[in-house]
N, C-alpha and C positions, 0 to 999 in steps of 0.2 A: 275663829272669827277675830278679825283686828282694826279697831277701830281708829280709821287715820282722821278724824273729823276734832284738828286741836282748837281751832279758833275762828270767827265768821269773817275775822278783819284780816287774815291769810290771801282771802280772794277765793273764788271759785275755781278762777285758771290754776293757781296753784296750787290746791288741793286736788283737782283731778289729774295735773301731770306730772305731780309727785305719786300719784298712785298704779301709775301708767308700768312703770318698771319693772311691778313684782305683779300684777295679773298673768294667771296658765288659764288651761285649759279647762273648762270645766267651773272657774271659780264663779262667784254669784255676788258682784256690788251692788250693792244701796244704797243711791244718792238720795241725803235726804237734807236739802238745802234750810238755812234758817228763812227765816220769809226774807229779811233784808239782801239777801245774798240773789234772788228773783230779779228785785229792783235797783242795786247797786253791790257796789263791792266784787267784779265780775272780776274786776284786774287788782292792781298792787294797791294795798292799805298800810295806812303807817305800821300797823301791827306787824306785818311783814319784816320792816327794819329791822325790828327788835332780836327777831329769828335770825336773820340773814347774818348778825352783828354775829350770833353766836356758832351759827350753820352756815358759811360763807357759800358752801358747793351746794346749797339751795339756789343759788343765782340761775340754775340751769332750768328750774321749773318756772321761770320767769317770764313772760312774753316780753319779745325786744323791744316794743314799745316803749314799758315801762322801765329798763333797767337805766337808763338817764334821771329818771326820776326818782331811783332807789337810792344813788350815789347824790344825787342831790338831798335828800333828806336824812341819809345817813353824815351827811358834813354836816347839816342844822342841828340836826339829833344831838349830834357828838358835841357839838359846843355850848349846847345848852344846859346837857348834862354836866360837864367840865365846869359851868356856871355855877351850876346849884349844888355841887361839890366841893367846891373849891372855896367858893365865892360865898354862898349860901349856908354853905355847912349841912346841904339835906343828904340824907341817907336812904337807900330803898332797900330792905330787907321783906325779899320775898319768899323766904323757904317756907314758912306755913301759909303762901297764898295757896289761893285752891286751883292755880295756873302752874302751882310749882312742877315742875320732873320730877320730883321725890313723890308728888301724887299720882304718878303713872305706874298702874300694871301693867305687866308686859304685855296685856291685848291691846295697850293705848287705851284702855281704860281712866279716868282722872278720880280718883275714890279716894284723897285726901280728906274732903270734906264729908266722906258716908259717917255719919255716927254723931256729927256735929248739930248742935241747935241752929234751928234755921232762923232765918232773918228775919228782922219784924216785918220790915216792907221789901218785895222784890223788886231790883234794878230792872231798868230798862224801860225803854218807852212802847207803848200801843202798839200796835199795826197798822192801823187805823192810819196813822201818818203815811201810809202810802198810800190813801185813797185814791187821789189824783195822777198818780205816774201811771205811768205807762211800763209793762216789763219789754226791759231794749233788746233787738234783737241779735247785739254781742252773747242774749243768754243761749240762744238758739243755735246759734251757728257754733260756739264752743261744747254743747250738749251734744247736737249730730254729729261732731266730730267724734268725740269721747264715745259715743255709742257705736261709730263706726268701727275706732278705734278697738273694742271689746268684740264686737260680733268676728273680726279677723283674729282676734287672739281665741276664738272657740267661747268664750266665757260667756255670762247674762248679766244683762245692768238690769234694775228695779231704780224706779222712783218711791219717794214718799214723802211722809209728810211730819214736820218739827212736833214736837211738843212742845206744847204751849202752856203757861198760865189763862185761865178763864176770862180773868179780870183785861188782858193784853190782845186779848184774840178780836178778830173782825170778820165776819162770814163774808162781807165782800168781797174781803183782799185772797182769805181760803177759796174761796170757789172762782175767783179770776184765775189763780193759780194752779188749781185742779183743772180748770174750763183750758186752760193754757196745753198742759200736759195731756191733755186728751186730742186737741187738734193736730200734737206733734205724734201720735198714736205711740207712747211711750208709756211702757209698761208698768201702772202703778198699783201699788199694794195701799189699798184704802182710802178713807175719804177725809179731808183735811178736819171734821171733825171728832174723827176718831182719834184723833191726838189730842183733844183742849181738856186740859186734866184743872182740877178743880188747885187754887193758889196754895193751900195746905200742904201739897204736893211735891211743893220744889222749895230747891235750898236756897237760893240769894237771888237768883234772876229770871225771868219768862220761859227761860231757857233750861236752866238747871235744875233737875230733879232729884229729890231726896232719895231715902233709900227705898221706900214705898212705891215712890212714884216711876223710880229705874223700875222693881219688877214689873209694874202695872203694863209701862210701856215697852217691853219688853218680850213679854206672852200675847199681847196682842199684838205685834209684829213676829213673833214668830209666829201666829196661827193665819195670819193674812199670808205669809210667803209660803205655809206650806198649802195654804187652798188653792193659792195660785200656780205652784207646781206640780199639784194633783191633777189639772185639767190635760 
């Protein structure tokens, strides 16, 4: 198992045709989008830059829409940084973030931060702030491809569903999403409240689970993939 799911602000597009390369025969992907990633973030995020600065032949998982826009913000980027460097005197030492490469096992795993005390309050905002959107149907048309894309390579894609913080979650926005996933008749492994793990659970953000809370969600996704390949 190898987990390619580094960051939500990568895009969708290019997390699934960075993955596109090393799927065989037979393999079994798990797309299990953050909720944000539903509602936006389909294409290029700033986060993306930061990547691309250091992984330039990333540029190929890019759709060509965006790549005017990459070179454009990688020039802003760059001089701003140059700025607060230079000019500013600020410094960014990231080796103990829990974003670090030195926090990656070799399954793509991030377990820098296993062992560490967790934070008093979790980052990030609600769900709930999506009440009102609509999911666009760039999510739709790059999903069916991607799926297309696997069912010719021999392999199976699964859907599913984030882990969540309790306090972060909103049943309207989980069951629009499920209700979503079930009209495109795509394969999904459980029900988005089988993921809302209690805040105790995770380490800094809605998102990030402690060490507890990895195996909780863990065993119950492997036991939802194997009922669903028993049938």
């Amino acid at each position: 198992m190898v987990n390619m799911a580094l960051h939500a602000g990568l895009g969708l597009y290019f997390m699934l045709n960075e993955v596109k390369e090393y799927i065989d025969q037979e393999d079994i992907i798990i797309i299990i989008p953050e909720y944000s990633l539903y509602y936006r973030r389909i294409r290029y995020q700033r986060t993306l830059y930061r990547v691309l600065e250091v992984y330039p032949q990333g540029i190929k998982y890019v759709d060509t829409l965006s790549i005017p826009k990459v070179f454009f913000t990688h020039f802003v980027l760059k001089i701003q940084k140059n700025i607060d460097f230079y000019l500013l005197h600020k410094k960014t030492n990231t080796l103990l973030s829990e974003y670090s490469k030195m926090g990656l096992n070799k399954y793509g795993d991030q377990t820098l931060h296993l062992g560490k005390r967790e934070k008093e309050s979790l980052r990030g905002l609600a769900i709930s702030r999506f009440r009102y959107k609509t999911i666009p149907n760039d999510f739709i048309i790059l999903t069916e491809e991607f799926l297309e894309f696997v069912q010719n390579k021999k392999a199976r894609v699964f859907f599913s569903f984030p882990c969540i913080a309790k306090s972060r979650y909103d049943d309207r926005i989980g069951n629009s999403v499920w209700q979503l996933l079930k009209e495109q008749k795509y394969p999904v492994l459980g029900q988005p409240g089988n993921y809302v793990f209690e805040d105790a659970l995770f380490f800094d953000t809605q998102y990030h689970l402690n060490i507890e809370g990895r195996k909780n969600r863990t065993q119950r996704l492997i036991l939802q993939l194997s009922a669903y390949l028993q049938k």
